[in-house]
VMD Tcl script that draws the C-alpha trace (Angstrom):
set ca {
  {-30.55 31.27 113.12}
  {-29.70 30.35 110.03}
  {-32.16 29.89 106.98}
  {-32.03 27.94 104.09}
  {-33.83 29.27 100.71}
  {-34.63 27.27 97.47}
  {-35.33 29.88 94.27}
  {-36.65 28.71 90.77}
  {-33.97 29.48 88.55}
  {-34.20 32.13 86.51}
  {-37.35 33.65 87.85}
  {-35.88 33.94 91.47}
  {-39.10 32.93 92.75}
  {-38.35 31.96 96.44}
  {-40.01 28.33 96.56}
  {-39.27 27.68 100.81}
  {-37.29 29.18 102.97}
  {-36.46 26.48 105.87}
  {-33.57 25.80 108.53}
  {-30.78 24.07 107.45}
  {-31.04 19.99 107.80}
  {-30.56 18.31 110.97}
  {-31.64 14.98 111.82}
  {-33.74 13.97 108.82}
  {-33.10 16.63 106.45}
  {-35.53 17.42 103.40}
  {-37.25 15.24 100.58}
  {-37.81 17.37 97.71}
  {-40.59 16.09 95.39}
  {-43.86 16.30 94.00}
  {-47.17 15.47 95.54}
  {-49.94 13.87 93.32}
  {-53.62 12.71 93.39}
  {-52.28 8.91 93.13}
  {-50.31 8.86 96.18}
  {-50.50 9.99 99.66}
  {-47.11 10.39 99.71}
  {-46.28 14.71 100.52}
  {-42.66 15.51 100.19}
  {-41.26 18.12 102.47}
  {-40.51 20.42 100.09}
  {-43.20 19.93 97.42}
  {-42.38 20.98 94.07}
  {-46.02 20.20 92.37}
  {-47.30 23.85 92.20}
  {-44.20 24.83 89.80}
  {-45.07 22.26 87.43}
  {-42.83 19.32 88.66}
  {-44.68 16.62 87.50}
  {-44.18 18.15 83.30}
  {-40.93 19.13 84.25}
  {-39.71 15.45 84.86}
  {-39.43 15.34 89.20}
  {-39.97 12.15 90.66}
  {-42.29 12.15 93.73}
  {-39.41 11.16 95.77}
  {-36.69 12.95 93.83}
  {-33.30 14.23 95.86}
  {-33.17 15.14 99.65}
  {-31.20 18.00 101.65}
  {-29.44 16.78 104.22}
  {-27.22 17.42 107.18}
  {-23.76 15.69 106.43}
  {-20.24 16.00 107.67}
  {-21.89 19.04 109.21}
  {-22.50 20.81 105.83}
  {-25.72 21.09 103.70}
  {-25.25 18.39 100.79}
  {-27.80 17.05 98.27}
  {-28.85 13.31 97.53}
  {-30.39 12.16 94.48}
  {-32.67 9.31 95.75}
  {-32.58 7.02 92.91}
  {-34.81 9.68 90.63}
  {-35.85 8.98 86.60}
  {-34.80 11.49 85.43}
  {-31.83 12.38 87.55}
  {-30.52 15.18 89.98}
  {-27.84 18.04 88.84}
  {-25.32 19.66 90.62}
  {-24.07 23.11 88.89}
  {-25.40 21.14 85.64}
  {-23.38 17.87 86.51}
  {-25.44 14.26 87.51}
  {-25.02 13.07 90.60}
  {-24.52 9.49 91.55}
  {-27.71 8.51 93.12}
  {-27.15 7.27 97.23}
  {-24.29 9.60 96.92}
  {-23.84 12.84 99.25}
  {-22.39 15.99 97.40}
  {-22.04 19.44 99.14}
  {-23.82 22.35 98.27}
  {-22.76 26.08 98.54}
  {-24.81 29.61 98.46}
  {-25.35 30.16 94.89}
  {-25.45 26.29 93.48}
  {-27.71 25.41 91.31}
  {-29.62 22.11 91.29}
  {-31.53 20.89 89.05}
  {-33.99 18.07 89.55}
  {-35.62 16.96 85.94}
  {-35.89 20.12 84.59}
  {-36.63 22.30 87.42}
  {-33.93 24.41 88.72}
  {-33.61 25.52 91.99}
  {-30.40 28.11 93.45}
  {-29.63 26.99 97.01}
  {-28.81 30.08 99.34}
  {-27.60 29.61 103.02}
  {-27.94 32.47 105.30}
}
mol new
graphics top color blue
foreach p $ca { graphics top sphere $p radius 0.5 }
foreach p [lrange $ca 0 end-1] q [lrange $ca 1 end] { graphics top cylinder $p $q radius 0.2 }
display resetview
């Protein structure tokens, strides 16, 4: 089956490795000690909240049965290979993209 891995860029550090979206896909964010809110893919142990990622930031999802990103209306915005994306908007991703979500970036590999 197919796997899905998100890597801090430039480090390589593998930060999940997951199945591609389905149903719901992903919510990539930050947990905190003000909300109960836990993202699926919780960025706040690689210093998301100082690197500018909203606690609901961008979501992976399952569309037009490809992997494609979503900003989700973030502050400080959601880059695909360094270009903002129109929040609400689907854009597909490819092995090897980078996004970047404040200042956090992630590569995007699809095995």
């Amino acid at each position: 089956m197919k796997q899905l891995t998100l890597r801090r860029h430039p480090d390589n550090l593998i930060i999940t490795q997951v199945h591609p979206p389905e149903h719901n896909g992903y919510v990539l964010g930050r947990s905190d000690d003000n909300s109960d809110f836990v993202p699926d893919i919780d960025l706040a142990q690689f210093d998301a909240r100082e690197l500018g990622v909203s606690r609901r930031h961008a979501a992976l999802v399952r569309f037009q049965g490809a992997t494609h990103v979503i900003d989700l209306g973030s502050v400080n915005g959601t880059f695909l290979n360094g270009k903002r994306l129109i929040s609400d908007m689907p854009y597909p991703v490819m092995s090897g993209n980078v996004i970047r979500v404040g200042t956090l970036e992630l590569v995007i590999d699809e095995e």
